[in-house]
C-alpha positions as CSV (number, residue, x, y, z in Angstrom):
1,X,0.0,0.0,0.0
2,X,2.8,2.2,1.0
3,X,4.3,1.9,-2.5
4,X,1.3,1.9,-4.6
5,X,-0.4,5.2,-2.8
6,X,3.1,7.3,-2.3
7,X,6.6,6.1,-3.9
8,X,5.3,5.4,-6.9
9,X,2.5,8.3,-7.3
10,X,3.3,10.8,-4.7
11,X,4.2,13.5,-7.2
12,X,1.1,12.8,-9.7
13,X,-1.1,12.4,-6.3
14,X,-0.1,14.4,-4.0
15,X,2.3,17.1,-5.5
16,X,5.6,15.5,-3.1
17,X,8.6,14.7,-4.5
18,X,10.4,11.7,-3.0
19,X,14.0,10.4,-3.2
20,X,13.5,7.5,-1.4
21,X,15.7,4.1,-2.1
22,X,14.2,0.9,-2.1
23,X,16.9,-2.2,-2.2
24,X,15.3,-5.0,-2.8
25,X,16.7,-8.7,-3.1
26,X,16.4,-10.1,-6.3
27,X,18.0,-12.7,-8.7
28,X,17.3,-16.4,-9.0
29,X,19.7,-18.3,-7.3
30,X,18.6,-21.8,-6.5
31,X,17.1,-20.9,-3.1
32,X,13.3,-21.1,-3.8
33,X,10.3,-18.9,-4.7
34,X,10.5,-16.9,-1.7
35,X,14.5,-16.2,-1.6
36,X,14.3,-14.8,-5.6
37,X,11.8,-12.5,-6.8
38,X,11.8,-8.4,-5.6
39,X,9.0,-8.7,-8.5
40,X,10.6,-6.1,-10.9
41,X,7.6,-7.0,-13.2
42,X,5.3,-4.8,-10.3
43,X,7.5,-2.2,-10.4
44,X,7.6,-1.9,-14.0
45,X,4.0,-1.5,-14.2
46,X,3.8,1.4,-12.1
47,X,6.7,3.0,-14.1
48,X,5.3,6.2,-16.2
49,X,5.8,9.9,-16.9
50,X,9.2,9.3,-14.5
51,X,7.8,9.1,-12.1
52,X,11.1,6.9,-10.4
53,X,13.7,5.1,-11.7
54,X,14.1,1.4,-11.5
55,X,17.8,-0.2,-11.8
56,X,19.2,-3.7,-11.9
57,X,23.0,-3.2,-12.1
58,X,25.8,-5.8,-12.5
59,X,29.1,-4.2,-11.3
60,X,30.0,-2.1,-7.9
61,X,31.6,1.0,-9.3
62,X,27.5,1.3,-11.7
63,X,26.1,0.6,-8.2
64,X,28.0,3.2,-6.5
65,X,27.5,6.0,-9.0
66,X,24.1,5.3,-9.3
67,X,23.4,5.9,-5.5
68,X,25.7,8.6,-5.7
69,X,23.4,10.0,-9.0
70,X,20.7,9.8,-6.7
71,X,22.4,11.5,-3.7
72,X,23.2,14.6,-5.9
73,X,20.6,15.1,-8.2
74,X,18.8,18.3,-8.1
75,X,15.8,15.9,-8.7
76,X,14.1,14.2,-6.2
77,X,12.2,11.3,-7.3
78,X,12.5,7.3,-6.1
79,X,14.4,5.2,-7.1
80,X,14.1,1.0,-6.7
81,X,17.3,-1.2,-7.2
82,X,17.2,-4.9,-7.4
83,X,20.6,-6.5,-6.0
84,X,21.3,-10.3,-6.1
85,X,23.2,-11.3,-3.3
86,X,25.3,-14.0,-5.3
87,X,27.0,-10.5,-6.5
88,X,28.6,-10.0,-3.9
89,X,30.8,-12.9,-3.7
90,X,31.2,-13.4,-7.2
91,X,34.5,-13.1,-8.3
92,X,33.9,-12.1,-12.0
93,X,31.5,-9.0,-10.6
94,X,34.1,-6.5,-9.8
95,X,35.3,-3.1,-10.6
96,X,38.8,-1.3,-11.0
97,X,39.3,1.8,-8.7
98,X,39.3,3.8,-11.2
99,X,35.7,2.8,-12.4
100,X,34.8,4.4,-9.1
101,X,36.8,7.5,-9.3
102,X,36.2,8.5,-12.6
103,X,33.4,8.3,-14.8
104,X,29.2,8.1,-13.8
105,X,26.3,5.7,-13.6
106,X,25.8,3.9,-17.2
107,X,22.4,3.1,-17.8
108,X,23.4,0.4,-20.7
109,X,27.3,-1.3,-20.4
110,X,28.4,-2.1,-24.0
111,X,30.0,-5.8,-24.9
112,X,33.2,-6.2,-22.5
113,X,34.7,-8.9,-25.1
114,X,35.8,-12.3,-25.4
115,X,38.8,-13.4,-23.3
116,X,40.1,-9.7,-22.8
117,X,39.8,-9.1,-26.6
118,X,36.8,-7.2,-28.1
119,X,34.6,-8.1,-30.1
120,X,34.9,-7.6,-34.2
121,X,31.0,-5.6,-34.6
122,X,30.8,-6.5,-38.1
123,X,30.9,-10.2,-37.6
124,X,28.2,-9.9,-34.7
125,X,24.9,-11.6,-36.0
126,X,23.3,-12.0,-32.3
127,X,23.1,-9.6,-29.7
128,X,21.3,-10.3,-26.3
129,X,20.1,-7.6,-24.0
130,X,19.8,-8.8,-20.5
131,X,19.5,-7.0,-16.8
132,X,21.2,-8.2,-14.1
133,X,23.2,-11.3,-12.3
134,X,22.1,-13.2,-15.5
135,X,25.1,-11.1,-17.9
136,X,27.6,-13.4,-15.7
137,X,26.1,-16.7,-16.7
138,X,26.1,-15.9,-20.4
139,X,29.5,-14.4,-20.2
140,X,30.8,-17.5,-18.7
141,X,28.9,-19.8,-21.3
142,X,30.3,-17.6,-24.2
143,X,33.7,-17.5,-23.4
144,X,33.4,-21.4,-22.4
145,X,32.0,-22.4,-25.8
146,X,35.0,-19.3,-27.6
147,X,31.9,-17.7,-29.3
148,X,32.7,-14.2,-31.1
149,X,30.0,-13.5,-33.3
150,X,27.1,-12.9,-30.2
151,X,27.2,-9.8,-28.2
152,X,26.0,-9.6,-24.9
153,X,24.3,-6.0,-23.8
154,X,23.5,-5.1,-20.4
155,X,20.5,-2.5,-19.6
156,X,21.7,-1.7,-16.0
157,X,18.6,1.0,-16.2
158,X,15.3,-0.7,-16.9
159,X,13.2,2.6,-16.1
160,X,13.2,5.2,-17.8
161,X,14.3,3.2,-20.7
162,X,17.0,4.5,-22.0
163,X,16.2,4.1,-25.6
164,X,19.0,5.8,-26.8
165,X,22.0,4.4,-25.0
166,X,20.3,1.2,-26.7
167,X,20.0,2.5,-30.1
168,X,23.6,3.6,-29.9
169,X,25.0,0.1,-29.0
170,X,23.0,-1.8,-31.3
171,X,24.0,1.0,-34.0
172,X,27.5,-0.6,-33.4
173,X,26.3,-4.0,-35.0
174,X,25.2,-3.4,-38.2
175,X,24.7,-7.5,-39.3
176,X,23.2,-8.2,-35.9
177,X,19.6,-9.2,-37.5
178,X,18.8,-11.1,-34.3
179,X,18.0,-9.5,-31.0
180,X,16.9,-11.5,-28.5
181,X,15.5,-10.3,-24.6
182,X,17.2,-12.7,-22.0
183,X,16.2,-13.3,-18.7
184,X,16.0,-15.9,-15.5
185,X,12.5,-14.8,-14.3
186,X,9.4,-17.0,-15.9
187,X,7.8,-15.2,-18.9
188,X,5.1,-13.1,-17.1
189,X,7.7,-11.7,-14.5
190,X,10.8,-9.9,-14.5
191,X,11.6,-7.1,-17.5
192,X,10.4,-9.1,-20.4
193,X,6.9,-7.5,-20.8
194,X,7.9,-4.3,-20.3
195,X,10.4,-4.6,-22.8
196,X,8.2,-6.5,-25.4
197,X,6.2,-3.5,-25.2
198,X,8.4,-0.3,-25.0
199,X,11.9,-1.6,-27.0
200,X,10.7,-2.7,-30.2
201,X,9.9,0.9,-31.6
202,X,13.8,1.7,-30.8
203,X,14.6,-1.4,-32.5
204,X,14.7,0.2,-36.4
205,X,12.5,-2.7,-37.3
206,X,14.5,-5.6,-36.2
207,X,12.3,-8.2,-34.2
208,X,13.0,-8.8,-30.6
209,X,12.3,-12.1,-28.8
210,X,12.8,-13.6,-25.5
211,X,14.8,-16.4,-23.8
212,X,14.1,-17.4,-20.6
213,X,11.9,-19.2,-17.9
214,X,8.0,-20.7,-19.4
215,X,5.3,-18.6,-17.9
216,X,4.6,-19.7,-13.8
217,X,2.6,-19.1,-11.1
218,X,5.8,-19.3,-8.9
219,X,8.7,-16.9,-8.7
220,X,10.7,-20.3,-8.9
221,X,10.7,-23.5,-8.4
222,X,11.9,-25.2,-5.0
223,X,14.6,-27.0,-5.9
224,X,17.8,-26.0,-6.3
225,X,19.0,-29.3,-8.7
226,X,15.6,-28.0,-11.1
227,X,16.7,-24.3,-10.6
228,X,20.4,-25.5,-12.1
229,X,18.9,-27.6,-15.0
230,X,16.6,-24.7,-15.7
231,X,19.4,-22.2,-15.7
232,X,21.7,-24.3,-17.6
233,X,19.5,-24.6,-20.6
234,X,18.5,-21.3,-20.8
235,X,21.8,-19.8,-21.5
236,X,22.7,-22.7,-24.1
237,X,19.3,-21.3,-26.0
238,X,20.3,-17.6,-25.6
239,X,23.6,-19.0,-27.5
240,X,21.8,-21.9,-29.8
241,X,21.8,-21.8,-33.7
């Protein structure tokens, strides 16, 4: 109730400006329905005419300038972040201390490359946009499997969209005719429908489909063995001819 009559209409309601942070727990990581879902999907709906912003970020330094965005900002307004806790032990989610010196919050973080070496964007004929913990799994897979001709886009900022960070990254792959939206959370949860209906229009006609979880009536499933399998073949698709 608290975030459906103020945080996320207070302005459009009640004239008052908010700058409010929510942290909320989120990211499927094998530990059942009730240990994965912040339900981004909830906040997504209530998303309009900014009214907040809503952020799902994968490194520390994009964490830290993004709190530190919001600290500053002449404008007040709320903002939710979802933050999976296996982050903070993974060893591939890190950041240089100049990331945190220098620089600001990045709403969308380009490809980082295959084994230290970028990518060549000409020979890119995939590119997956995904938000959140998810970016490590693929990454892992990809360099695994020595793939070079997917890219793999995170949108660290899923509200307001930032269409034309987006546009500008996917302007780097000109061959890229297949865009797909990747995601852990089942098909009616998470980003995906949000997406499905606000990206395609900043796509320059290119189709846009999803990978990820069937539809459920669960966050996820309660078993951590499932959970793995499930994860497992999700990636592989995101990555399948």
């Amino acid at each position: 109730m608290v975030i459906d009559e103020f945080i996320s209409s207070g302005e459009a309601k009640w004239g008052q400006r908010s700058g409010v942070v929510l942290l909320l727990p989120h990211g499927l990581e094998g530990q059942g329905p009730d240990h994965s879902s912040g339900r981004i999907e909830r906040f997504l709906q209530l998303s309009a005419e900014n009214n907040m912003t809503v952020a799902n970020c994968t490194t520390p330094a994009n964490y830290f300038h993004l709190l530190r965005r919001q600290a500053l900002s002449d404008v007040h307004r709320p903002l939710v972040v979802f933050t999976p806790k296996s982050l903070l032990r993974a060893k591939a989610a890190v950041s240089a201390v100049d990331d945190f010196t220098e620089g600001g919050f990045s709403p969308v973080l380009g490809d980082p490359g295959v084994g230290g070496e970028p990518l060549d964007d000409g020979a890119v004929r995939r590119v997956l946009l995904c938000s959140g913990k998810v970016f490590y799994d693929l990454a892992a897979y990809r360099e695994a499997e020595g793939i070079a001709d997917v890219a793999v886009v995170r949108v660290e900022q899923l509200y307001p969209l930032p269409a034309e960070q987006i546009r500008a990254v996917l302007d780097r792959y000109p061959n890229a005719s297949d865009l797909v939206w990747v995601q852990e959370e089942p098909a009616n949860m998470g980003a995906w429908q949000f997406m499905a209906v606000n990206l395609p229009e900043q796509l320059g006609g290119r189709p846009l489909r999803r990978v990820g979880r069937k539809a459920s009536a669960s966050p996820a499933v309660g078993s951590a063995k499932v959970h793995d399998a499930e994860q497992r073949a999700l990636v592989a698709e995101a990555f399948s001819r």
